[in-house]
N, C-alpha and C positions, 0 to 999 in steps of 0.2 A: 567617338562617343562610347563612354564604357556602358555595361548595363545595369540598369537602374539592380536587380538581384542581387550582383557581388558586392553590394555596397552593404549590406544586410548582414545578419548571422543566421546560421543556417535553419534558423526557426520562422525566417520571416521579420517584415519591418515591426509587428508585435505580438505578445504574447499573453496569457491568464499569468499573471503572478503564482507563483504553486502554493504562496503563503496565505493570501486574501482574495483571488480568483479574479480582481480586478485587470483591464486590462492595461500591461505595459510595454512601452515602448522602447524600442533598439539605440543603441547608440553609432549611427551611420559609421563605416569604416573601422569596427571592432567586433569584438565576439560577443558584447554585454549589451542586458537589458537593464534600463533602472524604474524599480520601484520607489514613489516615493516614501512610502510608509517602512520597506524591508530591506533598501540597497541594491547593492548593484549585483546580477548574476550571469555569469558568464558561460558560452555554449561552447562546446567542444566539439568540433566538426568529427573526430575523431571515433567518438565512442556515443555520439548522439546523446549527451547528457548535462545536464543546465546542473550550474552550481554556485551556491549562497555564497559567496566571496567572506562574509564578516563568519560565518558557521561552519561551513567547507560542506555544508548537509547537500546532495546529489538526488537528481530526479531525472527520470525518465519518460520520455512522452508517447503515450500508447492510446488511439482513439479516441483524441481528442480530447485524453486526460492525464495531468500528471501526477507521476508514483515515485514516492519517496526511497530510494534505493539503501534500505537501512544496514548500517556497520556493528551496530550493539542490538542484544535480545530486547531489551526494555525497549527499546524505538517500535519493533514491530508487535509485540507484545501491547504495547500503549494502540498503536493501531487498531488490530484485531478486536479489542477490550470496545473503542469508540463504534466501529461498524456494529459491532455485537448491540448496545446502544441505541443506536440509529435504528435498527431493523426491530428491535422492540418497541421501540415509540409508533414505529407504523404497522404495529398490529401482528409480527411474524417473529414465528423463535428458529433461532439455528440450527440443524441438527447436525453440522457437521463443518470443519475448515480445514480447508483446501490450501496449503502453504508451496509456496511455489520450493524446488528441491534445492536451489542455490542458497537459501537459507538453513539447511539443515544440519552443520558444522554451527551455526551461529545459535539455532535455539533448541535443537535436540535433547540438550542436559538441561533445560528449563520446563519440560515437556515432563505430564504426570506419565508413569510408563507402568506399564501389566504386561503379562506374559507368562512370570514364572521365573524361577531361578533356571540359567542355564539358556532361556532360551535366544536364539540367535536374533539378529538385529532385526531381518527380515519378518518373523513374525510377531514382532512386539506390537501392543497397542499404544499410542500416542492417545492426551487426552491434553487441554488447556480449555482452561476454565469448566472445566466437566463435559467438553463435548469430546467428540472424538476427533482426532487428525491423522489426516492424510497429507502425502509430500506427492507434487505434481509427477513423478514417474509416469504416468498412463499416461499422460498430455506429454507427454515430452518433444512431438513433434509440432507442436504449435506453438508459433514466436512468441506468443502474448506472455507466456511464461517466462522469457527474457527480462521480460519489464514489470509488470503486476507482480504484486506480493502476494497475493491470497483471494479465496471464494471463498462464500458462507454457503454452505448449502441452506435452503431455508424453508419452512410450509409455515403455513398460517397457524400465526399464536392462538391462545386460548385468553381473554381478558383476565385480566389479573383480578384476586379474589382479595377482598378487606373481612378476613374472620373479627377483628376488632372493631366492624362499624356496619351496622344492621340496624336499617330503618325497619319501624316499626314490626317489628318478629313477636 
């Protein structure tokens, strides 16, 4: 009797879709899951990484979430922009993003940069979208930076102010 396990892909018989978080199912005796809404994606025992077959777009799975393992600056840049987003609607502003350092060939030169003429790489300031950034260096010993793209640092916003719309003043 073989076991029931090897029949699987190495994520299990199923998974959160990374596209609509629904969950989907394995296809018994191959590496793919199929979604019905987004196709078929296929696991790589190899390199632990699930990939959109019709897009070639690659995720990684870290805590029981998956991270889009992005090839072009606009993909993470688009990301970073959405969380920024999110964390405002729930009432907090960013002071700060945290880009994991395997990305820093990729968006470096998209990056607003201060410093000064002359100065070396190491103490330049990084800014997007007007915060400041950091590349995960000091974390370098923890996996999660393998996989995760980025952290917001974050404290609680301030309500947004309507100078064009004043009841009764």
């Amino acid at each position: 009797m073989t076991e029931l396990n090897l029949q699987y892909p190495i994520f299990g018989p199923q998974i959160q879709c990374p596209h609509c978080r629904q969950l989907i199912d394995a296809i018994t005796l191959t590496d793919c899951y199929l979604c019905p809404r987004h196709g078929a994606f296929e696991a790589e025992p190899e390199t632990e990484t699930l990939i959109h077959l019709q897009s070639g777009r690659r995720w990684r799975l870290w805590d029981g979430k998956w991270y889009r393992q992005h090839t072009h600056p606009d993909g993470i840049r688009f990301e970073i922009h959405e969380a920024l987003d999110r964390l405002y609607t729930e009432g907090y502003r960013a002071t700060k993003v945290i880009i994991a350092r395997r990305y820093y060939d990729l968006i470096s030169s998209y990056l607003e940069k201060s410093g000064g003429w002359g100065t070396d790489q190491e103490t330049k300031l990084y800014k997007l979208y007007g915060l400041p950034v950091e590349f995960s260096d000091k974390f370098s010993d923890d996996p999660a930076w393998e996989v995760i793209n980025f952290v917001l640092e974050k404290e609680k916003g301030t309500p947004p102010r309507y100078p064009y719309f004043r009841l009764f003043e």
